[in-house]
C-alpha positions as CSV (number, residue, x, y, z in Angstrom):
1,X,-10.3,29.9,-132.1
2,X,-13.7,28.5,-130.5
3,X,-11.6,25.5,-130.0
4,X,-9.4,27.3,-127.5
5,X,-11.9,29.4,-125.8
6,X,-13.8,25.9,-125.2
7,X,-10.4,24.2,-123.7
8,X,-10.3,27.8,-121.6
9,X,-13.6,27.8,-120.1
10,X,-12.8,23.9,-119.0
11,X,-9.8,24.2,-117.5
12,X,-10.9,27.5,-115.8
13,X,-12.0,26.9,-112.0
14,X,-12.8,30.2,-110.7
15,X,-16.6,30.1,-111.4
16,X,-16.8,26.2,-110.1
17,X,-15.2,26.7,-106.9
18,X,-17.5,30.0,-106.0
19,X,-20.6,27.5,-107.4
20,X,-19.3,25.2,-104.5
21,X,-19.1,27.8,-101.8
22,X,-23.1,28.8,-102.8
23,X,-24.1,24.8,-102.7
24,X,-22.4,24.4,-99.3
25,X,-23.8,27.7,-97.6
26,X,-27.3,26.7,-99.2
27,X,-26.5,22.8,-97.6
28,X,-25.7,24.0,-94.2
29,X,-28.6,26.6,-94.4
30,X,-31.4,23.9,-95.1
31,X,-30.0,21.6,-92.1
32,X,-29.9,24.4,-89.4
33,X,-33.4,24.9,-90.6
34,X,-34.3,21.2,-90.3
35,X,-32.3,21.5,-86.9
36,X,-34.2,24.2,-85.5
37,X,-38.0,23.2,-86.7
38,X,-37.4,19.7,-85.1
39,X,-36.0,21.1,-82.3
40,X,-38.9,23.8,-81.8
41,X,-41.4,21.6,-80.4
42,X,-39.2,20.7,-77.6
43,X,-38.3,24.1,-76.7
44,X,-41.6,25.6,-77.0
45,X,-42.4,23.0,-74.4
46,X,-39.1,24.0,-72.0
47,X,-40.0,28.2,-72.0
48,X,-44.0,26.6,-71.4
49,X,-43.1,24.7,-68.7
50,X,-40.7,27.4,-67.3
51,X,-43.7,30.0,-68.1
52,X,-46.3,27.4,-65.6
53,X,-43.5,27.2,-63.2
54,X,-43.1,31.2,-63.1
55,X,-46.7,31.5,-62.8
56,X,-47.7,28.8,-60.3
57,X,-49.6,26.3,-62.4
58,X,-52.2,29.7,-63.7
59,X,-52.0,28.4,-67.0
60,X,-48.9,30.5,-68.7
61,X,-48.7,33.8,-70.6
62,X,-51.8,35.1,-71.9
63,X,-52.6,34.6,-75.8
64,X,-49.7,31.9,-75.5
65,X,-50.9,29.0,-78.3
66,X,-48.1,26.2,-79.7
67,X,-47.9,26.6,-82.9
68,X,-47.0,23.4,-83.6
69,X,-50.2,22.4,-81.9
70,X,-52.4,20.5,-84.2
71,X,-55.7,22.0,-83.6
């Protein structure tokens, strides 16, 4: 009897292929988050120098700090 539920549970897939689905949604989460932190700097830089442009060289927005900024 616990033989056959054993040989059951291991020939079952159901569970494994949902386990598969959460690993692949957690992969592709944790590169669009690498993907967007790298990418912030370079951005933050774009809507800066589009902020100066907008503004005449004054400096930007007010209060406006990088926060990637290492002071």
């Amino acid at each position: 009897m616990k033989m056959n539920f054993l040989k059951k549970l291991w020939r079952e897939e159901e569970g494994q292929t949902m386990v598969e689905y959460g690993l692949l949604v957690a992969l592709i989460a944790v590169a669009l988050i690498a993907i967007i932190w790298a990418l912030s700097g370079g951005i933050w830089n774009v809507f800066n120098e589009a902020d100066e442009a907008l503004e005449g060289g004054a400096g930007g927005a007010a209060g406006a700090e990088d926060p990637h900024a290492g002071g």
